[in-house]
Biopython code that builds the backbone (N, CA, C, O; Angstrom):
import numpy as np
from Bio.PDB.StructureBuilder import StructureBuilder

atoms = [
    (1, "UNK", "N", (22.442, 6.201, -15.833)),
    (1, "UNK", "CA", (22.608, 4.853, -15.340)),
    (1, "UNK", "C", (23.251, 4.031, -16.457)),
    (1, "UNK", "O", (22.774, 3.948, -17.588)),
    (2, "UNK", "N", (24.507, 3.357, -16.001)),
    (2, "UNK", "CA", (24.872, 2.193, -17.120)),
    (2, "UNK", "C", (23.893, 1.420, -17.622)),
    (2, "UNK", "O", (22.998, 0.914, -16.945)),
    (3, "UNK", "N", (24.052, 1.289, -18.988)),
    (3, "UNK", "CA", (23.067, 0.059, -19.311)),
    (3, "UNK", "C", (22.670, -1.427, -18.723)),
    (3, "UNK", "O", (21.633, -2.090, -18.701)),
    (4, "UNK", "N", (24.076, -1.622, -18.240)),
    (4, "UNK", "CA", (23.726, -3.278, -17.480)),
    (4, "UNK", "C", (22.397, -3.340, -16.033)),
    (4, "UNK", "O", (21.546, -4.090, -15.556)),
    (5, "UNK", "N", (23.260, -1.409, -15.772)),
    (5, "UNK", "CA", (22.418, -1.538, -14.185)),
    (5, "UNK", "C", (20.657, -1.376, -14.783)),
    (5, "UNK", "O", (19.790, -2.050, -14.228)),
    (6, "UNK", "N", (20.233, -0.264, -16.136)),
    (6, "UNK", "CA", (18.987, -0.048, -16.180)),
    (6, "UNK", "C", (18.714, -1.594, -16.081)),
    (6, "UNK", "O", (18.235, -2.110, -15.071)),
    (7, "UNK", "N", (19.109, -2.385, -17.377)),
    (7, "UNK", "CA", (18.541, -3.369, -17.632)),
    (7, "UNK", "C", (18.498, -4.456, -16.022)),
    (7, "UNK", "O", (17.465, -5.091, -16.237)),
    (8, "UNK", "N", (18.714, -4.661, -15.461)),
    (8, "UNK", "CA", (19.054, -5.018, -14.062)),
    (8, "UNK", "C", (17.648, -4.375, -13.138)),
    (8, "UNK", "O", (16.815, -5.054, -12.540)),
    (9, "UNK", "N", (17.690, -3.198, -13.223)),
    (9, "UNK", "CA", (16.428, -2.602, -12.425)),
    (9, "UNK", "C", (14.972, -2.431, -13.371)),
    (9, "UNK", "O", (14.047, -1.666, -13.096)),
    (10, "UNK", "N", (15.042, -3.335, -14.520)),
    (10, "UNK", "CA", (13.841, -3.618, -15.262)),
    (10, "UNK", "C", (13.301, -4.520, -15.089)),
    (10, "UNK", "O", (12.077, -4.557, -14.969)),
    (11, "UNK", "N", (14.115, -5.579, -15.022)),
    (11, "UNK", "CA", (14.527, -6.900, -14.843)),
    (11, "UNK", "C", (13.827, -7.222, -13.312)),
    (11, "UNK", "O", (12.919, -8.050, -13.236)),
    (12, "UNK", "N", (14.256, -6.598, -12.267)),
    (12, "UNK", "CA", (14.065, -6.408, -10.633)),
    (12, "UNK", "C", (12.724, -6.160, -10.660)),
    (12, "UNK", "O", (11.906, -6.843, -10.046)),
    (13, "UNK", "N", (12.381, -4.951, -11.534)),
    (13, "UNK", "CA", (10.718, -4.320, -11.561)),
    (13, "UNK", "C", (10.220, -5.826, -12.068)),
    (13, "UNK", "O", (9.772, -6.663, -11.285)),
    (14, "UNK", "N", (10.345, -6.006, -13.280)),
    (14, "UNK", "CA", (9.500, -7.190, -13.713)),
    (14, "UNK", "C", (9.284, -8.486, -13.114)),
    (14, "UNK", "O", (8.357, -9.208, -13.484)),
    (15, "UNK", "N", (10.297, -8.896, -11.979)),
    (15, "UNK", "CA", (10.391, -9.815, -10.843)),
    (15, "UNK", "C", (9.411, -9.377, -9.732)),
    (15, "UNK", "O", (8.613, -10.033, -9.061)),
    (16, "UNK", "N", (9.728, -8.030, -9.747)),
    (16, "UNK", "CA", (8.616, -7.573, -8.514)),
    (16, "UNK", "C", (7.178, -8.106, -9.043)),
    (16, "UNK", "O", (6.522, -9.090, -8.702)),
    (17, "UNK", "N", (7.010, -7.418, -9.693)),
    (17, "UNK", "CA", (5.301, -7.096, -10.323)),
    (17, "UNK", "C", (5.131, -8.294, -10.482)),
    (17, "UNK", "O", (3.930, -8.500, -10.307)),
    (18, "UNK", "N", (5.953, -9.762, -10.856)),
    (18, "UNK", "CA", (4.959, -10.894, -11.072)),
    (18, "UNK", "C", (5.432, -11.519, -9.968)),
    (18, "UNK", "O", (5.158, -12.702, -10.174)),
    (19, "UNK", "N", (5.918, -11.448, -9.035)),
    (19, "UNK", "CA", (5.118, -11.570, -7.383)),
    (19, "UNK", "C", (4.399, -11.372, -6.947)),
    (19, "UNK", "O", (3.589, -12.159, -6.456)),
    (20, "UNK", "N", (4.377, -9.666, -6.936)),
    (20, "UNK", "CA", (2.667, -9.400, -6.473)),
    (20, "UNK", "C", (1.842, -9.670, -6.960)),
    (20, "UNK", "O", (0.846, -9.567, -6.243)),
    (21, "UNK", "N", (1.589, -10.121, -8.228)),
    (21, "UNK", "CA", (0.828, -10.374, -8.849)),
    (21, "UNK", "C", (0.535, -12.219, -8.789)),
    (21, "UNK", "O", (-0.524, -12.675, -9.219)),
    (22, "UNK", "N", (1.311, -12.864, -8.372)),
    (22, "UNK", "CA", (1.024, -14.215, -8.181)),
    (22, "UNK", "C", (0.127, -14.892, -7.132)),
    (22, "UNK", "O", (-0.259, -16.058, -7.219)),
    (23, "UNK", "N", (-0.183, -14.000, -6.079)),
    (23, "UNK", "CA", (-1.232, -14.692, -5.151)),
    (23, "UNK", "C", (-1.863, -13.923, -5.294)),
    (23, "UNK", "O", (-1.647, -12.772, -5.671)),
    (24, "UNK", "N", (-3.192, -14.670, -4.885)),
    (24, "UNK", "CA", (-4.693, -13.890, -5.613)),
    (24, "UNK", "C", (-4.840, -12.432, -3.955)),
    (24, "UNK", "O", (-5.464, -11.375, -4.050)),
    (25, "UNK", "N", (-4.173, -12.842, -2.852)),
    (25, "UNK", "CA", (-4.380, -12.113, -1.609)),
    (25, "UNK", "C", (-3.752, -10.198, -2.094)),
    (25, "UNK", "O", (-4.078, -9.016, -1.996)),
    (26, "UNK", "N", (-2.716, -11.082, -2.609)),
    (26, "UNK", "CA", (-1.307, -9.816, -2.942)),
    (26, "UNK", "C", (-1.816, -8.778, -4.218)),
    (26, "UNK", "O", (-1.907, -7.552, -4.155)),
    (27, "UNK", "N", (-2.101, -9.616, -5.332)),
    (27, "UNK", "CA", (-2.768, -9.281, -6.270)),
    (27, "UNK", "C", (-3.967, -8.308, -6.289)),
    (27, "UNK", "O", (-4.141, -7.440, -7.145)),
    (28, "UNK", "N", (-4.938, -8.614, -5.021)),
    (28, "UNK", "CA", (-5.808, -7.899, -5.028)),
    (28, "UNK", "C", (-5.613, -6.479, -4.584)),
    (28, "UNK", "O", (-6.060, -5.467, -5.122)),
    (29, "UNK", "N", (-4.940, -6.569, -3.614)),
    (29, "UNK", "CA", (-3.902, -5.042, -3.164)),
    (29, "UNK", "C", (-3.445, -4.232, -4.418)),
    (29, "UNK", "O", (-4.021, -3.288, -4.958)),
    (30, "UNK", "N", (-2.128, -4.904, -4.786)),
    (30, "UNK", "CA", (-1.494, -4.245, -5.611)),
    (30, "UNK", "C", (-1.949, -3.545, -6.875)),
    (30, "UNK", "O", (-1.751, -2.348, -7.086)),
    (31, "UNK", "N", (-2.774, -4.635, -7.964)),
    (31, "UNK", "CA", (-3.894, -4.016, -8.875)),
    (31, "UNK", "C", (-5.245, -4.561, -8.566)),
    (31, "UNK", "O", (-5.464, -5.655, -9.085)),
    (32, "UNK", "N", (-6.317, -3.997, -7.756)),
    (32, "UNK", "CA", (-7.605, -4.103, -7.551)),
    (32, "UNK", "C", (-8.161, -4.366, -9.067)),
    (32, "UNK", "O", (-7.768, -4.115, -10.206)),
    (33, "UNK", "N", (-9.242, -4.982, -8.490)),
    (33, "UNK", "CA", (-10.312, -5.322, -9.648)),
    (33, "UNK", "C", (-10.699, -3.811, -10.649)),
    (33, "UNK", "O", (-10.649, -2.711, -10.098)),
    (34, "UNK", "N", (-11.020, -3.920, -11.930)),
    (34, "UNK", "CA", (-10.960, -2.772, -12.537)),
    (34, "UNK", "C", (-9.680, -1.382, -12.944)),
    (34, "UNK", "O", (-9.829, -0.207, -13.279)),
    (35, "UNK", "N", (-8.134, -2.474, -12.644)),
    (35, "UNK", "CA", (-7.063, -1.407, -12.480)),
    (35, "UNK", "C", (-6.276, -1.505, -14.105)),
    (35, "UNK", "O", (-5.623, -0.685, -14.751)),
    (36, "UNK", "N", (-6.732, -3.024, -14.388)),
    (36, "UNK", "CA", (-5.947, -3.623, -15.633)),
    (36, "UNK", "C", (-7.086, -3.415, -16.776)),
    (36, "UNK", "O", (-8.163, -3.977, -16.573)),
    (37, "UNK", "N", (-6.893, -2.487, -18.214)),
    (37, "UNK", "CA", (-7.859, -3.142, -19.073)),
    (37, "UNK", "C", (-7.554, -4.656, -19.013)),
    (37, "UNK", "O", (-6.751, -5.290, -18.327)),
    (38, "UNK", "N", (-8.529, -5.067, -20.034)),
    (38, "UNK", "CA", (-8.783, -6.383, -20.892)),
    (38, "UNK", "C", (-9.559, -6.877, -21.860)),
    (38, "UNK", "O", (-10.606, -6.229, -21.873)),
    (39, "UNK", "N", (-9.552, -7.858, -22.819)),
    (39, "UNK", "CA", (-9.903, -8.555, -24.036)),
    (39, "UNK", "C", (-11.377, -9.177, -23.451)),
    (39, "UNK", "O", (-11.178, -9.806, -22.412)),
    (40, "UNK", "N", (-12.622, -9.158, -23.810)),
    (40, "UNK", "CA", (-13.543, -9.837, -23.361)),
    (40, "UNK", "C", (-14.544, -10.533, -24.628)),
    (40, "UNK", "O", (-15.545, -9.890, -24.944)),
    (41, "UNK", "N", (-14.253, -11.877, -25.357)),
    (41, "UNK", "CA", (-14.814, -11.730, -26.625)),
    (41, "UNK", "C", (-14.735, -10.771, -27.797)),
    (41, "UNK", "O", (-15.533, -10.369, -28.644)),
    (42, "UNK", "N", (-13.118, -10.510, -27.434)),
    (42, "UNK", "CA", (-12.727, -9.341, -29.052)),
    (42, "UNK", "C", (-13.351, -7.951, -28.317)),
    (42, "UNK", "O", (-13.245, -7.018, -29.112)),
    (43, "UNK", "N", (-13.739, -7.684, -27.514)),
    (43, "UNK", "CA", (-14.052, -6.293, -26.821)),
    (43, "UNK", "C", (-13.249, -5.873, -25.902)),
    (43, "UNK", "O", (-12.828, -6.811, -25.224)),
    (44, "UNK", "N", (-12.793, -4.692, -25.538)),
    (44, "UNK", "CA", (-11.729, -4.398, -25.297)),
    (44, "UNK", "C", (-12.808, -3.508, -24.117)),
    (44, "UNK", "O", (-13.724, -2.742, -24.420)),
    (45, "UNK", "N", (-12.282, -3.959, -22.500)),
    (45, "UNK", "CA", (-12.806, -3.858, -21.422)),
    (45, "UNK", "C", (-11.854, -2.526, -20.999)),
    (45, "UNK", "O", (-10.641, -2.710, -21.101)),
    (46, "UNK", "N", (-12.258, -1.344, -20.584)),
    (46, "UNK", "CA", (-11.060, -0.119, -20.079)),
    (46, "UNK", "C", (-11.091, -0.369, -18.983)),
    (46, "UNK", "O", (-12.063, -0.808, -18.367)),
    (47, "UNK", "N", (-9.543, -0.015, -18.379)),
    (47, "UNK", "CA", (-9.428, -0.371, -16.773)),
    (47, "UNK", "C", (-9.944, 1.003, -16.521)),
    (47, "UNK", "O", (-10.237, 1.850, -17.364)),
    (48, "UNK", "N", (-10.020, 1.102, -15.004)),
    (48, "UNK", "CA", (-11.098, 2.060, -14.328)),
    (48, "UNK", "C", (-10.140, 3.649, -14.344)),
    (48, "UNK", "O", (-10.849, 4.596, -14.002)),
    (49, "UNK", "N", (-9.030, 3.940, -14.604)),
    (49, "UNK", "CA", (-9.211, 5.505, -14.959)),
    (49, "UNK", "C", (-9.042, 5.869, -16.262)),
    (49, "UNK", "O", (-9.180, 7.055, -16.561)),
    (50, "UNK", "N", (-8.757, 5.024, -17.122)),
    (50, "UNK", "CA", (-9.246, 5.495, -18.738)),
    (50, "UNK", "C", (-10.818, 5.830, -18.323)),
    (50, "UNK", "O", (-11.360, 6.925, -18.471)),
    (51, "UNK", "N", (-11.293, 4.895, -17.891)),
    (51, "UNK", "CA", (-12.802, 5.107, -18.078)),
    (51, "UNK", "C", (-13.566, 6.559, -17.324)),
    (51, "UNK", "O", (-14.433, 7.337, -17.722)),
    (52, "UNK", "N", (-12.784, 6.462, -16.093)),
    (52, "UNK", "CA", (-13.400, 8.145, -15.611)),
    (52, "UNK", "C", (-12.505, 9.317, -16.440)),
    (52, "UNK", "O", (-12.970, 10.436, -16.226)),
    (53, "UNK", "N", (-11.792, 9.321, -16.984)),
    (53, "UNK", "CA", (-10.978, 10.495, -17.834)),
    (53, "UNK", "C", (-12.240, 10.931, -18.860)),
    (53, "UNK", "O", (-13.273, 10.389, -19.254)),
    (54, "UNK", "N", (-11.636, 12.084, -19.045)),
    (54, "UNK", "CA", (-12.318, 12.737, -19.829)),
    (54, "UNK", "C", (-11.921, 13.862, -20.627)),
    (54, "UNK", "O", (-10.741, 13.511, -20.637)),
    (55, "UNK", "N", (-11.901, 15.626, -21.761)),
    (55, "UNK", "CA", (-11.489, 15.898, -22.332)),
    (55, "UNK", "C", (-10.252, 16.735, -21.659)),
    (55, "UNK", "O", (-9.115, 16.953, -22.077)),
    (56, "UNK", "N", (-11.074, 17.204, -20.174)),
    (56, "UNK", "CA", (-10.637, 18.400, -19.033)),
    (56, "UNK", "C", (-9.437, 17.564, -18.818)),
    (56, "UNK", "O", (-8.354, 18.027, -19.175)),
    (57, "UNK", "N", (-9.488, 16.428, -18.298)),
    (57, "UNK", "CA", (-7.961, 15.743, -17.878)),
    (57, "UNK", "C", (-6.888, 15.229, -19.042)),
    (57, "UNK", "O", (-7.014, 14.515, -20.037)),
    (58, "UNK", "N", (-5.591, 16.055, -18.338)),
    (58, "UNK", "CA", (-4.563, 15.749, -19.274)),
    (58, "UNK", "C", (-3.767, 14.860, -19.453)),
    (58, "UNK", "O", (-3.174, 14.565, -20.490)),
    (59, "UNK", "N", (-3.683, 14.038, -17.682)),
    (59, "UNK", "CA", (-2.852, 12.299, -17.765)),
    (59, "UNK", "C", (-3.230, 12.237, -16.357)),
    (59, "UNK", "O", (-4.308, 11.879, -15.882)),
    (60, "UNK", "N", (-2.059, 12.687, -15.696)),
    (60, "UNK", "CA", (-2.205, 11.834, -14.084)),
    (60, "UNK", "C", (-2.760, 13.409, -13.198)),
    (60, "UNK", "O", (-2.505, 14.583, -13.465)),
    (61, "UNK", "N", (-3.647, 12.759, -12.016)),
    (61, "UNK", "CA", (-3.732, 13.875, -11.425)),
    (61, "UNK", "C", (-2.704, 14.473, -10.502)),
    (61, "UNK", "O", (-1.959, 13.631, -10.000)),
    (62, "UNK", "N", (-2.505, 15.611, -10.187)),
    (62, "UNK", "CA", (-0.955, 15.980, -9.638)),
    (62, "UNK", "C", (-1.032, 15.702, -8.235)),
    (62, "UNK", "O", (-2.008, 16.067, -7.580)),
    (63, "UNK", "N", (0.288, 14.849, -7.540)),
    (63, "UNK", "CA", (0.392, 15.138, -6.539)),
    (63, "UNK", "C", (0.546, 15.791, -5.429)),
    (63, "UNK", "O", (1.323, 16.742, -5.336)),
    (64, "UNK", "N", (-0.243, 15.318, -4.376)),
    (64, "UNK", "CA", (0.272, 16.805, -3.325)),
    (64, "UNK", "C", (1.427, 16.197, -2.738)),
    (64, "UNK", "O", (1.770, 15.017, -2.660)),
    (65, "UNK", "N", (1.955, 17.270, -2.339)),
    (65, "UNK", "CA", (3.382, 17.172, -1.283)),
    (65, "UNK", "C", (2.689, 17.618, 0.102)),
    (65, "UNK", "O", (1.929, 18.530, 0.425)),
    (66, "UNK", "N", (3.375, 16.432, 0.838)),
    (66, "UNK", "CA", (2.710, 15.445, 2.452)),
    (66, "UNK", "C", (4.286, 15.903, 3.044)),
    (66, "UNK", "O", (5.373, 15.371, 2.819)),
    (67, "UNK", "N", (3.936, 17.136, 3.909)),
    (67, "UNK", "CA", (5.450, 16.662, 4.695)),
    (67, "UNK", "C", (5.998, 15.152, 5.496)),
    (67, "UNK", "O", (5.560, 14.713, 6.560)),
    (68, "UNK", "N", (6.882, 14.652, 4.786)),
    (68, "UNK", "CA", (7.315, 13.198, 6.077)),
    (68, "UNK", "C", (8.165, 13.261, 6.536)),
    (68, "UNK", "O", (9.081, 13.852, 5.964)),
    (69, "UNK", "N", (8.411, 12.583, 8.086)),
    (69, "UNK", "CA", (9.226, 12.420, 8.624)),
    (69, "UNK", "C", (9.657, 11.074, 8.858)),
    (69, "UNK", "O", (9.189, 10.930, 9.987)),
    (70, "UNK", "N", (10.108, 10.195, 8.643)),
    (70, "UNK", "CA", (10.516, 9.416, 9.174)),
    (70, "UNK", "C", (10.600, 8.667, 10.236)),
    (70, "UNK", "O", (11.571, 9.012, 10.910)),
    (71, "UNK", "N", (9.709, 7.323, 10.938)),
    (71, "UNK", "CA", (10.088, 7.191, 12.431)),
    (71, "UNK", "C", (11.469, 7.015, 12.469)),
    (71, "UNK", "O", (12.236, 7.034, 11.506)),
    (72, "UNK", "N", (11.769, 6.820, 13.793)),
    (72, "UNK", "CA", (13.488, 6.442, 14.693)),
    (72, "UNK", "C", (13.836, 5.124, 14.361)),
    (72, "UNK", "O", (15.007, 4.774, 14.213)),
    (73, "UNK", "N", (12.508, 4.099, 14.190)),
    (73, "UNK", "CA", (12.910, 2.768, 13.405)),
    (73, "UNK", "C", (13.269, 2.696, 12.324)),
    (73, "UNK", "O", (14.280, 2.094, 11.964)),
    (74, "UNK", "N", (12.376, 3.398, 11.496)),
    (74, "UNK", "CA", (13.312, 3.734, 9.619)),
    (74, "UNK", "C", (14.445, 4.082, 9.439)),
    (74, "UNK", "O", (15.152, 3.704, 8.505)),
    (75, "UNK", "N", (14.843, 5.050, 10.544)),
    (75, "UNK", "CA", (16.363, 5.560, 10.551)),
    (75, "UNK", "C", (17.264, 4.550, 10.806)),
    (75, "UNK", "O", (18.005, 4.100, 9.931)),
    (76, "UNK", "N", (17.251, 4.210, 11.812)),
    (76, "UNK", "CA", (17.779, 2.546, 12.808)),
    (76, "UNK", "C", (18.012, 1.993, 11.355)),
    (76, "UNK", "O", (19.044, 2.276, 10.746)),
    (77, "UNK", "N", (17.168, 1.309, 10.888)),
    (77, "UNK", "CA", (16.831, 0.358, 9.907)),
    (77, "UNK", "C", (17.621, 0.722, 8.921)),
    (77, "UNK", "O", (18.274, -0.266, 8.583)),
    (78, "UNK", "N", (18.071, 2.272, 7.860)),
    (78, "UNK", "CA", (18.326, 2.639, 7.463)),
    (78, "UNK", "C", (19.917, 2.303, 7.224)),
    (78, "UNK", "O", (20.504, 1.572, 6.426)),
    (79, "UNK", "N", (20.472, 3.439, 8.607)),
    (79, "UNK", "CA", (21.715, 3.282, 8.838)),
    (79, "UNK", "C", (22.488, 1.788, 9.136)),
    (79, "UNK", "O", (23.704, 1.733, 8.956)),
    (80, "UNK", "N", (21.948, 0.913, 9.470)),
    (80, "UNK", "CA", (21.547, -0.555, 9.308)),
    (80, "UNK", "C", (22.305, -0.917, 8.033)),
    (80, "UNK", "O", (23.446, -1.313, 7.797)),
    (81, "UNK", "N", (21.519, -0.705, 7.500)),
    (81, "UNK", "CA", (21.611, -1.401, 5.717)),
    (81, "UNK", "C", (22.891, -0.318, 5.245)),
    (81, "UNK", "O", (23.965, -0.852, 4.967)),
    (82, "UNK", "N", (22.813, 0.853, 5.174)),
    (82, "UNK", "CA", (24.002, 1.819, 5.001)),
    (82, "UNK", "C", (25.100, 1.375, 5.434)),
    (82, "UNK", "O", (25.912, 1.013, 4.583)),
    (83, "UNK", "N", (25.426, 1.275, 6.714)),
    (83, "UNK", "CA", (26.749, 0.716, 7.328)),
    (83, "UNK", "C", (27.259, -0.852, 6.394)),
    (83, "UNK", "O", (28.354, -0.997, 5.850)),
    (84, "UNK", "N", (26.167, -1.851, 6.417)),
    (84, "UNK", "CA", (26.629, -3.140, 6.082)),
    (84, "UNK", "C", (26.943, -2.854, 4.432)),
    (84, "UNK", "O", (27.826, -3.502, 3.870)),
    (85, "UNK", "N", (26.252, -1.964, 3.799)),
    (85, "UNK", "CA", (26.551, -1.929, 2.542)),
    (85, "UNK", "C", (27.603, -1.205, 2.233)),
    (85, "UNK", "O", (28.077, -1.424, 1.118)),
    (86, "UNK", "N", (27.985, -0.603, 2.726)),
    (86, "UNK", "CA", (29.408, 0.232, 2.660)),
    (86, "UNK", "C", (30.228, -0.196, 3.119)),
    (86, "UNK", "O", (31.367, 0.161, 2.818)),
    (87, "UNK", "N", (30.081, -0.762, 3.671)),
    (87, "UNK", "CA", (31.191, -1.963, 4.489)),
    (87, "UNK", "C", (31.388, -3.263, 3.485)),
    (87, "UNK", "O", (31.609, -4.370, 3.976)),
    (88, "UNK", "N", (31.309, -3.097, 2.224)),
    (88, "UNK", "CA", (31.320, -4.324, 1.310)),
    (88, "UNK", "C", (30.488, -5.362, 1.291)),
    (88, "UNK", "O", (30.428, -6.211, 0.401)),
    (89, "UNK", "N", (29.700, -5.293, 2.481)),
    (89, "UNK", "CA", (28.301, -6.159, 2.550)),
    (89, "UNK", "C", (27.470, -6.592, 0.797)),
    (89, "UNK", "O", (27.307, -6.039, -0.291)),
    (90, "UNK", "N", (27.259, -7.453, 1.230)),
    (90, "UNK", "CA", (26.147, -8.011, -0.305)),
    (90, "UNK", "C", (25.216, -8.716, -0.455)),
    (90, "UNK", "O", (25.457, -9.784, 0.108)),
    (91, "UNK", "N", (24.009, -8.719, -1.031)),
    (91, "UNK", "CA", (23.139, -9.594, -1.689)),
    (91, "UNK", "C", (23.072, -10.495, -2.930)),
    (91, "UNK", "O", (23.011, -10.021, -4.065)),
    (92, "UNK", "N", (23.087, -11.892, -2.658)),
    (92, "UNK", "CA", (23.435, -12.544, -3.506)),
    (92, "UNK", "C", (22.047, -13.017, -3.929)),
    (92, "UNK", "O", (21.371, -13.508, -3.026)),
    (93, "UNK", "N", (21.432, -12.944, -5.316)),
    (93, "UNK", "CA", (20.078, -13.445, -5.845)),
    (93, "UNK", "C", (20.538, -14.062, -7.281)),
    (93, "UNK", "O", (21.530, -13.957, -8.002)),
    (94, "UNK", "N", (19.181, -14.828, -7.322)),
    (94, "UNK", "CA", (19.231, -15.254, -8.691)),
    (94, "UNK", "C", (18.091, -14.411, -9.519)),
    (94, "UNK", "O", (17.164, -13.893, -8.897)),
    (95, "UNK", "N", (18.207, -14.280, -11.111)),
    (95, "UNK", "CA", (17.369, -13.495, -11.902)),
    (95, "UNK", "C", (16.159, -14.282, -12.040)),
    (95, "UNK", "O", (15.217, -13.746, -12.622)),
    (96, "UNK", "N", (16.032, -15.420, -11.620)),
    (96, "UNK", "CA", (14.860, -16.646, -12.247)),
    (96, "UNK", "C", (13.570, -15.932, -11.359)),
    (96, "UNK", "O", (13.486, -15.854, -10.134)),
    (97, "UNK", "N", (12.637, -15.458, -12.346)),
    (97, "UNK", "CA", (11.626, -15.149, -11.147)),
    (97, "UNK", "C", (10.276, -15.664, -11.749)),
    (97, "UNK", "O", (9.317, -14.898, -11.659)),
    (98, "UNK", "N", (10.090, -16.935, -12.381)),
    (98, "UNK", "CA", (9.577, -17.510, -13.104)),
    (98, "UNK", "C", (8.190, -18.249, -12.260)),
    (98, "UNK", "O", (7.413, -18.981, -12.872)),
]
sb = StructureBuilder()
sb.init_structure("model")
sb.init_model(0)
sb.init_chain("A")
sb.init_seg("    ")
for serial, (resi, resn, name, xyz) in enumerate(atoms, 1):
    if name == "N":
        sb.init_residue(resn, " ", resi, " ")
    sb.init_atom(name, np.array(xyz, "f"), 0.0, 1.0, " ", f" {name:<3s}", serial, name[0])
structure = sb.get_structure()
């Protein structure tokens, strides 16, 4: 990936995440209570899978592979956005996600 685009889709991530993270409704979804460590009086609180890890586990547990299919609306939806974007179609945003 060019550098402009990583920095661009860091940038996008870090816009995302402090959205979801801005209403307390959204927030609670996205990282539940116990997902984030934290600082509590100079004590350092572990979020909840540092805390169940242990020597046996090596990082993340592995995923299984879920065959998917796709509904006929995702596709729709899909080819949708495909056509208009190939067709020179565009999204115009600003970076301010303040």
């Amino acid at each position: 990936m060019e550098p402009e685009k990583a920095q661009l889709v860091v940038m996008t991530i870090g816009c995302l995440q402090n959205l979801l993270r801005r209403s307390p409704d959204s927030a609670a979804i996205y990282t539940p209570p116990g997902t984030l460590g934290y600082k509590e009086n100079g004590r350092v609180i572990e979020d909840s899978w540092r805390a169940m890890s242990n020597e046996n586990m090596t990082s993340l547990f592995p995923i299984r592979k879920i065959a998917r299919k796709p509904t006929s609306k995702a596709i729709e939806i899909r080819e949708e956005l495909a056509a208009y974007f190939l067709s020179g179609g565009r999204v115009e945003w600003q970076y301010d996600c303040a």
